[in-house]
Structure formats: structure tokens, C-alpha cells
C-alpha positions in Angstrom: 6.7 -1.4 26.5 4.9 1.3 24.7 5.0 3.4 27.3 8.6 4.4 26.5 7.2 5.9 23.0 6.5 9.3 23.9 6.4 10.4 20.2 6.5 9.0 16.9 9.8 9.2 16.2 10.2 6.3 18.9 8.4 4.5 17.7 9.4 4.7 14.3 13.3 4.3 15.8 11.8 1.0 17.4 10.3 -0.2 13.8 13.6 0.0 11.8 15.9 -1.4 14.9 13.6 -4.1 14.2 14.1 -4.1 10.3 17.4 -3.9 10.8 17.8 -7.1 13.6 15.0 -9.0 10.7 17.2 -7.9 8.0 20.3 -9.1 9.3 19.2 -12.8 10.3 17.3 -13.1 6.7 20.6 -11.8 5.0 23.0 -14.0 7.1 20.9 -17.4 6.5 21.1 -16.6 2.8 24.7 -16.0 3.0 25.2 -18.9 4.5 23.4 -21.2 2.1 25.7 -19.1 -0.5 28.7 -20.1 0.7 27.5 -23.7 1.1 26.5 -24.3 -2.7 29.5 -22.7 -3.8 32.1 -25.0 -1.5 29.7 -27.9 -1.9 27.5 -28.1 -4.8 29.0 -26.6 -7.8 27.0 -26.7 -11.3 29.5 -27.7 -13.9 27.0 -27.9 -16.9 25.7 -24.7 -16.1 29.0 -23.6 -15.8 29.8 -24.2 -19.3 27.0 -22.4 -20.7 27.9 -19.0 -18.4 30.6 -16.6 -20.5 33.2 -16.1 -18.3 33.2 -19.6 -16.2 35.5 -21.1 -18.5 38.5 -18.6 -18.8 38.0 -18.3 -15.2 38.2 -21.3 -14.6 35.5 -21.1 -11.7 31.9 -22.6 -10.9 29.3 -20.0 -11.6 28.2 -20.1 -7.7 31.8 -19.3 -6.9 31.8 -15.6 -8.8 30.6 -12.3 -8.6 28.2 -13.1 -11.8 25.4 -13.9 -9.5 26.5 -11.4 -7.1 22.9 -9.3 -6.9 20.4 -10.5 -4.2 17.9 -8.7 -3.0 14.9 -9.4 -0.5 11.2 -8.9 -1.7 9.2 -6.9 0.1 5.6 -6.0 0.6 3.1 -4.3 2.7 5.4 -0.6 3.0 2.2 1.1 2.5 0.3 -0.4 5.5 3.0 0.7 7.6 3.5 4.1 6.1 -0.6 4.6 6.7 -0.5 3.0 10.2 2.4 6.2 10.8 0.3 8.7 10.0 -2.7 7.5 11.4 -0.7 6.8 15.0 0.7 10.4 14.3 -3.1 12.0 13.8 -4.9 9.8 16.5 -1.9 8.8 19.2 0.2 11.8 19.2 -1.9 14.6 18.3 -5.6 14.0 18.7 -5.0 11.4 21.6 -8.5 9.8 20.3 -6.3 6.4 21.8 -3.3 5.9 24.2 -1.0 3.6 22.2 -1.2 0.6 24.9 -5.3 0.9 24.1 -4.2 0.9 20.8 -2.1 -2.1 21.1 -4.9 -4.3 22.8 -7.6 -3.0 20.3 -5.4 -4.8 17.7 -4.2 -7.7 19.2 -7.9 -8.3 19.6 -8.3 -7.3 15.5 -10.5 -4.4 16.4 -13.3 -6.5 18.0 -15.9 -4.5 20.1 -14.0 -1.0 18.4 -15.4 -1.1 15.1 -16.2 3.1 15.3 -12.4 3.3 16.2 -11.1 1.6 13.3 -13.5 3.3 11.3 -11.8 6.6 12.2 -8.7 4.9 11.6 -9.6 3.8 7.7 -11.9 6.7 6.6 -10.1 10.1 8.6 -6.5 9.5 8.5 -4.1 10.2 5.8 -3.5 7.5 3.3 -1.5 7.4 0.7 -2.1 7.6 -2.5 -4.2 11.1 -2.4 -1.7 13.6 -2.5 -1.9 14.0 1.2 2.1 15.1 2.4 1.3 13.3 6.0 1.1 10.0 4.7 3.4 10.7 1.5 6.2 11.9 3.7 5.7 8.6 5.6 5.9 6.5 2.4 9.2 8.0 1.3 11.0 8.0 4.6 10.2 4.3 4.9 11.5 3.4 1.2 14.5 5.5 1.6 15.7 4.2 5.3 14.6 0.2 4.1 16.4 0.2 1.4 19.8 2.3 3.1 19.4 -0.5 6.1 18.9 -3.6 3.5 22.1 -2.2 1.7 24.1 -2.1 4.8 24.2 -5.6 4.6 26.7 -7.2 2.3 25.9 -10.8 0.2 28.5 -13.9 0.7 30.1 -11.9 -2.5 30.9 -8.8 -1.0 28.0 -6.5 -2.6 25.1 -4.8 -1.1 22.2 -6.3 -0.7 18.8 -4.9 -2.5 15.2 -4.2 -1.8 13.1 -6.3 -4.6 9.3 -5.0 -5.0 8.1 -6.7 -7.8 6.1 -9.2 -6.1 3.3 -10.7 -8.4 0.3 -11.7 -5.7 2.2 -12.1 -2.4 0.6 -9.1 -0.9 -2.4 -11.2 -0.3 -0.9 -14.3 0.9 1.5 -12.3 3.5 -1.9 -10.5 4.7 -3.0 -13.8 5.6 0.0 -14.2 8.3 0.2 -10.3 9.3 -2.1 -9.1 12.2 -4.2 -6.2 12.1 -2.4 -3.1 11.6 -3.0 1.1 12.5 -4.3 1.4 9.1 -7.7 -0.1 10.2 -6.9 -3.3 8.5 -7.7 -6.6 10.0 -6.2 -9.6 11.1 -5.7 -12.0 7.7 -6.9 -9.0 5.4 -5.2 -8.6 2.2 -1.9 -5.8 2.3 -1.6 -3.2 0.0 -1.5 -4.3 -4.0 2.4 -3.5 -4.4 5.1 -1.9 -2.9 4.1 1.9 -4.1 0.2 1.2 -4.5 -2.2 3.1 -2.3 -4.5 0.0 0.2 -7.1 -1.3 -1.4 -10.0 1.3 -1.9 -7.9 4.3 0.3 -7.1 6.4 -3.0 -10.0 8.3 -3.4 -8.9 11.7 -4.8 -8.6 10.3 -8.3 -5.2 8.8 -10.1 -4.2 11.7 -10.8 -3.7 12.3 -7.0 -2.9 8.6 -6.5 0.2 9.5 -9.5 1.2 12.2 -7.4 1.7 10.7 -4.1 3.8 8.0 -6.2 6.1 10.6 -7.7 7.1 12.0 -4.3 9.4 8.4 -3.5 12.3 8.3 -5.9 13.1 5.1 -6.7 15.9 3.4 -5.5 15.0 0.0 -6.3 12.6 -2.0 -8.0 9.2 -0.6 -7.3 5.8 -2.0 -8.3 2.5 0.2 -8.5 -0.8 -0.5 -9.8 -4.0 1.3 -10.8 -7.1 -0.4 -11.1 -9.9 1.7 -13.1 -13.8 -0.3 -13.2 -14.4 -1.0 -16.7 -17.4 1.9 -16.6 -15.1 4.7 -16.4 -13.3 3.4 -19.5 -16.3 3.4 -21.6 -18.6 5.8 -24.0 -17.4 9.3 -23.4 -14.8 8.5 -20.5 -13.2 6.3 -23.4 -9.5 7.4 -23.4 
């Protein structure tokens, strides 16, 4: 129940004990399809073509040299945003109880559009140099990636965060409800894994460049800048 998240830090503990149960069952499945093609369907052809199958005398599903796996992700920077704005308008303001909140977005923000609003336009997003939502942003790289690589492959090695998804930041948006960060039901998520949401950056990219260099990365990381072809042109021409 919400009601036992008397701060953000539950409710961020809440978030990655969730990660961590999603993480496991994804990882586990995928180890277990592992081991299947390497007791069941081994690739002799392919085999031959891999250095080392041949003095090794072993399948190339059977050894460690397709040992790296890693999950793609997407959509870190909705939920970084949606902490800070919980933080600004749950926790400190109290502009919204988080049960209200809740219901507002199981219901996609209908009949609350000045609320969400305030949720888009006055809370910190990152992406603007803005430590309350850059902090969030760094702690949720940092603690994905430690819990995805707590988890070991049917190999024996860590498993790895993967965020260089092409376009599947808008097809995921179409099966993830409306989140804290003033986004809607169906709505595209944020372009990348270390890109500001859509139209949120607006202190410049050199701001947006900024809030990027404050996550060291730890895994493969994706981020975008989009510039309108006007501000590339006559004396803005680089």
C-alpha cells in the first residue's frame, strides 16, 4: 500500500526490490533456454568457423565465448524524473498525497490536467543541469546495473545492462502507463537510456551535456541530441 512510503527512499527501496524480483525471473528464463541449446541443439557448422571450437573440442553454445549477455533497457529517465517530481510534489510540497497520486495515474491524468501540468513544466528534469533530477539519474544507473550484475548467466559471468536500443523507447511507451513525469498512458519514453524526455531539456545542450557527464558509464549508454535544422543554419552554422 502506499501508505507505508513515508518518504522517498521507500519508495525508491520498493522500486529496485522490484527490479531486482523482474531481474531475476528475466535472467533465469534466459539461463534456462542457455543451458537447453547447449545440451540440446548444438551448431556444428558454426562451430567450425569459431577459433577455439575445434582444439577444444566443444560446441560454441557450450563455452564461455558467448559468455556476455546483457538485458536492454529503456525508459531510466522517466523514472529518474518521476523521483524528483514525487520528491518536489509528494514529499515536500504535498501539492498530492501519493494514494491521490496513484489514482490520478491509473486514470492517465484524466480530469487533473493542471496537476500534470505542474508535474511536466515545474519539476526537475533531467537533462538541464538540475542536481535533483541528475542525482536521481545516476543513482538509478549505478544501483540497475550493480543489481543486473548480481545475477550470473548459465556461464558463470555477470550479467550486463545493454542501452543501445535503436527505437524501442517508443514501442515500450505504448505498453507502459502514465508515469510521475507527467507522461501519459501509451506516450512515447524518453529517446535513450541517458537522453533527457522528449522536449524537457530546455536550458540548452550545453546543460543537457552536463547533466549527461554526471552518470559515469558503466555500461553501454545511448544519448541523443536533436537540434531543428534552423539553429544549424546562416550564422548559427557551426
Amino acid at each position: 500500500p502506499t501508505s507505508e512510503f513515508n518518504s522517498l527512499n521507500d519508495l525508491k527501496d520498493a522500486f529496485y526490490s522490484q527490479l531486482e524480483y523482474l531481474v531475476g525471473k528475466i535472467t533465469a528464463s534466459i539461463n534456462l533456454g542457455d543451458e537447453f541449446y547447449a545440451r540440446s541443439m548444438p551448431l556444428p557448422f558454426t562451430s567450425a568457423l569459431v577459433e577455439g571450437c575445434i582444439s577444444r573440442g566443444q560446441d560454441c553454445n557450450s563455452w564461455t565465448y558467448n559468455s556476455r549477455e546483457d538485458i536492454i533497457c529503456t525508459g531510466l529517465t522517466n523514472v529518474a524524473d518521476s523521483f524528483a517530481a514525487i520528491k518536489k510534489f509528494v514529499y515536500e510540497e504535498k501539492v498530492v498525497t501519493l494514494a491521490e497520486l496513484n489514482t490520478i495515474l491509473r486514470n492517465d491524468w484524466q480530469g487533473h490536467e493542471d496537476l500534470r501540468q505542474m508535474f511536466v513544466r515545474k519539476a526537475p528534469k533531467f537533462g538541464n543541469d538540475d542536481d535533483a533530477a541528475d542525482d536521481e539519474m545516476r543513482e538509478l544507473h549505478h544501483r540497475a546495473q550493480n543489481i543486473v550484475r548480481s545475477h550470473k548467466n548459465w556461464w558463470g559471468d555477470p550479467w550486463d545492462l545493454d542501452g543501445s536500443m535503436a527505437a524501442s523507447y517508443y514501442i515500450w511507451g505504448l505498453f507502459t502507463a502514465a508515469t510521475p513525469d507527467g507522461r501519459h498512458h501509451h506516450d512515447s519514453l524518453a529517446d535513450a537510456v541517458l537522453s533527457p524526455s522528449g522536449g524537457s531539456d530546455i536550458k540548452g545542450p550545453t546543460a543537457t551535456l552536463r547533466s549527461m557527464g554526471k552518470v559515469t558509464p558503466t555500461w553501454p549508454e545511448l544519448a541523443n541530441q536533436k537540434f531543428m535544422p534552423q539553429f544549424l543554419e546562416d550564422e548559427y552554422k557551426p
